[in-house]
Each structure stands twice: as C-alpha cells, then as structure tokens.
Steps between C-alpha positions, in 0.01 A plus 500: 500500500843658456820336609797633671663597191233588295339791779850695454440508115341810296199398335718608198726239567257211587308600200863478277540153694168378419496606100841316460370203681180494211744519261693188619154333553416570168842354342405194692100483401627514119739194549320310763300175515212524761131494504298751327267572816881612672509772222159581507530592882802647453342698200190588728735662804748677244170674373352596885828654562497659130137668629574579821839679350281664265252652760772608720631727196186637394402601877901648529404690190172598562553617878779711327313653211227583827269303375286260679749176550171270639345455131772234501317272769250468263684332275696296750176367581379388188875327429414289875199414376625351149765340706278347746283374250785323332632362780145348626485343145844361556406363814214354338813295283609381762243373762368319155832345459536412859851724535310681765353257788454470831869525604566847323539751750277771527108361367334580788603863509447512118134396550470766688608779311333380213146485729594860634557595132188327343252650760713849449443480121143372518399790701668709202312336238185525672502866605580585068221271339 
C-alpha cells in the first residue's frame, strides 16, 4: 500500500530510499542487542525481497534480449516453496513453545490454507508416483 508521499516517487527514488534505509538497518543490526529470532526474520524478508529483486531483473533482461521472460516463474516457484516450507517449520517453533496460541490472530484462516494446500499437494504427489 503506497502512501501519499510515496505514490509521487519514481521507483528510482523509492528504491534509493529503501537501499539507504538497509544500510542504516544494518549499522544498527551490527551494534544492537535484541533477540536472534528478530534477525533471523529480518534476515528471512531481506532475502524475499533480494529474490523477488532478482527475478524482476532477469525477466527485464530477458523480455529485452526477446527471449521468453516466463522461465523465471519457474524459479519463483520453487523459492515460495523453500520459503513456505521454512516458515511451516518455524511455525512448528512456535506452537511447540506456546508463542503461537489461541489469541494469535489469524489460526483459523491458516488452517485453512494449509488444508487447501495439503489436499492441493497430495493430489500432486499422487498423480507422479
């Protein structure tokens, strides 16, 4: 969602914003005091956005060498499903821990997608064995 100020800014600019704004978070990640699982979310979304930067380019530069830009997709796909994997094991964590519990927000639709997914995936497996 884009504020007021940040809809009237080249993605040049926002992108200049946004790599000067790492930099300070780094600065402050190499002098802070705060709990490892912080940095290791923080790690996780600086690499999604370091992907997803990375497939925009090679699509950009495939579409302009005329070559077919969707062979990217593929690999998009397989990052999702790393991620999702990771985060379901992190999840894991933290229902075992009891961070997550019946007040966090959001369970119900979570058990959802994950039935969705599992049934999605089972039909998968099934159809290649």
């Amino acid at each position: 969602m884009q504020t007021g100020a940040q809809s009237g800014k080249s993605i040049a600019e926002r992108l200049l914003l946004a790599t000067t704004e790492l930099q300070e978070l780094e600065k402050l990640v190499l002098s802070g005091d705060f709990s490892p699982r912080v940095l290791a979310e923080f790690r996780a979304a600086v690499d999604n956005v370091r992907s997803s930067a990375w497939a925009v380019q090679n699509w950009i530069g495939l579409e302009q060498q005329h070559r077919d830009p969707y062979a990217v997709l593929s690999t998009l796909a397989t990052e999702r499903v790393r991620r999702a994997t990771q985060i379901a094991k992190d999840l894991t964590v933290d229902l075992q821990s009891l961070e997550v519990g019946l007040e966090t927000e959001g369970l119900s639709e979570l058990l959802r997608a994950v039935d969705v997914l599992r049934e999605c995936l089972s039909r998968l497996l099934r159809t290649e064995t």
